[in-house]
Residue frames as a rotation matrix with the C-alpha (Angstrom) as fourth column:
UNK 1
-0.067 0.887 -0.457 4.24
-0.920 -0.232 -0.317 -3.87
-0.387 0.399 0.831 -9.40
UNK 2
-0.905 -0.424 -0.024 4.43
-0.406 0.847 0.342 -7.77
-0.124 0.319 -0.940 -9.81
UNK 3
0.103 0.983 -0.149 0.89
-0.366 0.177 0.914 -9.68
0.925 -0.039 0.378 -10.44
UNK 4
-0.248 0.170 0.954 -0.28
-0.936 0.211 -0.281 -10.80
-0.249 -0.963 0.107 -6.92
UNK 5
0.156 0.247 -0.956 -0.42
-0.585 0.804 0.112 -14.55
0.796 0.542 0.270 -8.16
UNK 6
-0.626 -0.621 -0.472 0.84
-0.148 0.689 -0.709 -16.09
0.765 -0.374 -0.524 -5.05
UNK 7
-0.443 0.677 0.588 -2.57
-0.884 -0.221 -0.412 -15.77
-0.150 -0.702 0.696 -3.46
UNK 8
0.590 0.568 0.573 -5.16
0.173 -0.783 0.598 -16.44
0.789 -0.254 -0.560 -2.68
UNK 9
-0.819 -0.481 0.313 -4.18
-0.115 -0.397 -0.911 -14.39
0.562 -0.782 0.270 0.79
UNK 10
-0.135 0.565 -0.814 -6.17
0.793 0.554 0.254 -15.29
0.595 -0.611 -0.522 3.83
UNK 11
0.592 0.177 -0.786 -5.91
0.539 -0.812 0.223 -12.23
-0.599 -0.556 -0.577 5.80
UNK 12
-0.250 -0.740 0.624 -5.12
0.872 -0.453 -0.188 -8.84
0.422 0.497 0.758 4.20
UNK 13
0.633 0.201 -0.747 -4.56
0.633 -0.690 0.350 -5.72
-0.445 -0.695 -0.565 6.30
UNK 14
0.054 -0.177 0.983 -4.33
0.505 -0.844 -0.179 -2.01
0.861 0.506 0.044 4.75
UNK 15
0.270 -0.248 -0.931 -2.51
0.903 -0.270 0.334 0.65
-0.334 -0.930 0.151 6.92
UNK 16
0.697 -0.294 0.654 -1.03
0.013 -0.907 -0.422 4.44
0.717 0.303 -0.628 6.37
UNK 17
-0.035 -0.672 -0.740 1.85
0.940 -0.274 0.205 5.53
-0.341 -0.688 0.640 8.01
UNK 18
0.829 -0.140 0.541 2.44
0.215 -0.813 -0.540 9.39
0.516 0.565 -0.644 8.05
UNK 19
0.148 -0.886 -0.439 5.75
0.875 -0.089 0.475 10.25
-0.460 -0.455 0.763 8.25
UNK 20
0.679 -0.166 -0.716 7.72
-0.299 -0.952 -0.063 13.96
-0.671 0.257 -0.696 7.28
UNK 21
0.137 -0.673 0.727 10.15
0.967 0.249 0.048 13.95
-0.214 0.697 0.685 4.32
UNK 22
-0.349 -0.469 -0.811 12.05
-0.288 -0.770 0.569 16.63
-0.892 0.432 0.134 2.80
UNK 23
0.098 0.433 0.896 10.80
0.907 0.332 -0.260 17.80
-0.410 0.838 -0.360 -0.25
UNK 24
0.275 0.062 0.959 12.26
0.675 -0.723 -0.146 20.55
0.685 0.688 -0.241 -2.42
UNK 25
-0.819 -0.574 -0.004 14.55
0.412 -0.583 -0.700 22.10
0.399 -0.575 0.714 0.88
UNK 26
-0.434 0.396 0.809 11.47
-0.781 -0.614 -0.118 22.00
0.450 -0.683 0.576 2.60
UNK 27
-0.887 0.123 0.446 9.54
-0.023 0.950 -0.310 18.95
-0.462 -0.285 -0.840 5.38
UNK 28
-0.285 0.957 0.051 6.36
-0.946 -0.290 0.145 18.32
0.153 -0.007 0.988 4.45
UNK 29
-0.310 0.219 0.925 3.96
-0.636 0.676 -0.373 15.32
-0.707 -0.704 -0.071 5.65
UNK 30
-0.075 0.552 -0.830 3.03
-0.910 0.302 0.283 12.29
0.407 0.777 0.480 3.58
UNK 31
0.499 0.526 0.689 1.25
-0.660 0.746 -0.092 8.96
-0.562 -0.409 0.719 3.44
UNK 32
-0.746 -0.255 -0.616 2.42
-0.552 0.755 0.356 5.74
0.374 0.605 -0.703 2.78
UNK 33
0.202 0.977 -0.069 -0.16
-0.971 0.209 0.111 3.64
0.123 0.045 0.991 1.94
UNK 34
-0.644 -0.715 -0.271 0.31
-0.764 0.614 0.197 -0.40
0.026 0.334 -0.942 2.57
UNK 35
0.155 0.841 -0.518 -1.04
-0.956 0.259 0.135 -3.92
0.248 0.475 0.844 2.09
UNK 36
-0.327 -0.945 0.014 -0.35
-0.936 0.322 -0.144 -6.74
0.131 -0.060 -0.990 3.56
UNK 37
0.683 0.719 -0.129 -1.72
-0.694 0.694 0.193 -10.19
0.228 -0.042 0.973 2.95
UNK 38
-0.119 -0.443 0.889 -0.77
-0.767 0.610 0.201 -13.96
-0.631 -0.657 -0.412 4.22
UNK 39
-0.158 0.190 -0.969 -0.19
-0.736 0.631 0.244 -16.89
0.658 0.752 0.040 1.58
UNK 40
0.519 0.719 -0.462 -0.90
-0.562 0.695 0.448 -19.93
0.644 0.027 0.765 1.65
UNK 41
-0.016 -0.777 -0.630 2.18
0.427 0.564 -0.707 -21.01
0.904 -0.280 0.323 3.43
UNK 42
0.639 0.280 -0.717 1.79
0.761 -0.089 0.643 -18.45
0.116 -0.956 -0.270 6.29
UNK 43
-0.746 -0.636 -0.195 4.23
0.579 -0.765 0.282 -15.68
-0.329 0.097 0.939 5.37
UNK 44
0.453 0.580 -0.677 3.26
0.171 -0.802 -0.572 -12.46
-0.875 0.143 -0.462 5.09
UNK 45
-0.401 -0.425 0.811 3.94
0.916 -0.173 0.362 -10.61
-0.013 0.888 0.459 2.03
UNK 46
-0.572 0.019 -0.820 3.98
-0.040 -0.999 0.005 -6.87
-0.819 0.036 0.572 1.13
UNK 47
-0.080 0.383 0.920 1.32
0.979 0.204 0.000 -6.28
-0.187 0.901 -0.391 -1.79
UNK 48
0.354 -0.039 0.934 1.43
0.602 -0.755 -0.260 -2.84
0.716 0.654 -0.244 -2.57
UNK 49
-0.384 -0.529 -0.757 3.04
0.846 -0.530 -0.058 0.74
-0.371 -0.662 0.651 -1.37
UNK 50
0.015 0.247 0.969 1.74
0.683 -0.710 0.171 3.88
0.730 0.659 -0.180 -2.66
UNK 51
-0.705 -0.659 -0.263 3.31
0.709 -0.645 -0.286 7.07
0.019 -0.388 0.922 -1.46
UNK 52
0.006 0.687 0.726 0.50
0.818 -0.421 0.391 9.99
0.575 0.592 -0.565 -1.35
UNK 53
-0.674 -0.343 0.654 0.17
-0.081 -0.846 -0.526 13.63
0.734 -0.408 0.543 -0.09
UNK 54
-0.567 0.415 0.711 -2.48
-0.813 -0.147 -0.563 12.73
-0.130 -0.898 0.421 2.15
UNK 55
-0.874 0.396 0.283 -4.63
0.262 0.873 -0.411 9.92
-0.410 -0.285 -0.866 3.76
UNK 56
-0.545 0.613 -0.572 -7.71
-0.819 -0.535 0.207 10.46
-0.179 0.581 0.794 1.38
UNK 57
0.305 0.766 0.566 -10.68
-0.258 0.638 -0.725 8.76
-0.917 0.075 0.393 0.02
UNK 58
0.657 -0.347 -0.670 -9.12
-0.659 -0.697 -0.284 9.42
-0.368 0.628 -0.686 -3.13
UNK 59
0.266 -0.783 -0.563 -5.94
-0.906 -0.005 -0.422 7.59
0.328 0.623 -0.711 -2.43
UNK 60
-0.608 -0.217 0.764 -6.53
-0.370 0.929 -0.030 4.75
-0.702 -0.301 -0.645 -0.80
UNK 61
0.689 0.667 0.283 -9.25
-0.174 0.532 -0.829 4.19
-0.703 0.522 0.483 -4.06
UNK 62
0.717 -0.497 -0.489 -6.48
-0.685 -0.373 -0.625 4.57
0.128 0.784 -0.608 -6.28
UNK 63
-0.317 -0.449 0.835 -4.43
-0.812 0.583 0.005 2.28
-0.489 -0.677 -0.550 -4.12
UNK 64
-0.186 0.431 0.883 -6.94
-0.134 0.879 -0.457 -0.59
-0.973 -0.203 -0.106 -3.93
UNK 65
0.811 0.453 -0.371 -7.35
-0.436 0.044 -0.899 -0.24
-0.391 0.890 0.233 -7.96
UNK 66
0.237 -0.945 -0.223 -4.08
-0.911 -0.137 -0.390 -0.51
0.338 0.296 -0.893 -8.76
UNK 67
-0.617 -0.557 0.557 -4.04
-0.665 0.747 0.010 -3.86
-0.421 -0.364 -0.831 -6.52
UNK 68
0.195 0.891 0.409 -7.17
-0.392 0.453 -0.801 -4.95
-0.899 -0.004 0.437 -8.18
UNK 69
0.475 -0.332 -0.815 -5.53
-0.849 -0.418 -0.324 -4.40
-0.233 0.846 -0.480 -11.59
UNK 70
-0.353 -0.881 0.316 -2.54
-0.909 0.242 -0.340 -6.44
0.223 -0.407 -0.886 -10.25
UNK 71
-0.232 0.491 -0.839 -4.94
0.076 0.869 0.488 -9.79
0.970 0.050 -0.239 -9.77
């Protein structure tokens, strides 16, 4: 949760991955939410992760607040 100061970012690209996890001695499916943006140097960089029970309108708004928050 660091401040995104090392921007601006030139290209940022939001993805989900669902993957299965064990949860409570049972699998069950979840999203990971991500963010990735390019600095000024040309490295990527990870800006945010956010772990959720499903790919949602919901949680990717919650997501993109949280990075908005974050600068």
């Amino acid at each position: 949760t660091r401040p995104l100061d090392s921007g601006p970012y030139f290209y940022v690209s939001c993805d989900a991955l669902t993957m299965k996890v064990r949860e409570g001695g049972r699998v069950v499916k979840t999203s990971v939410l991500l963010a990735t943006g390019v600095n000024n140097d040309g490295y990527r960089e990870l800006l945010g992760m956010h772990v959720a029970t499903a790919e949602s309108v919901a949680s990717w708004t919650g997501f993109f607040r949280d990075l908005k928050a974050r600068g």
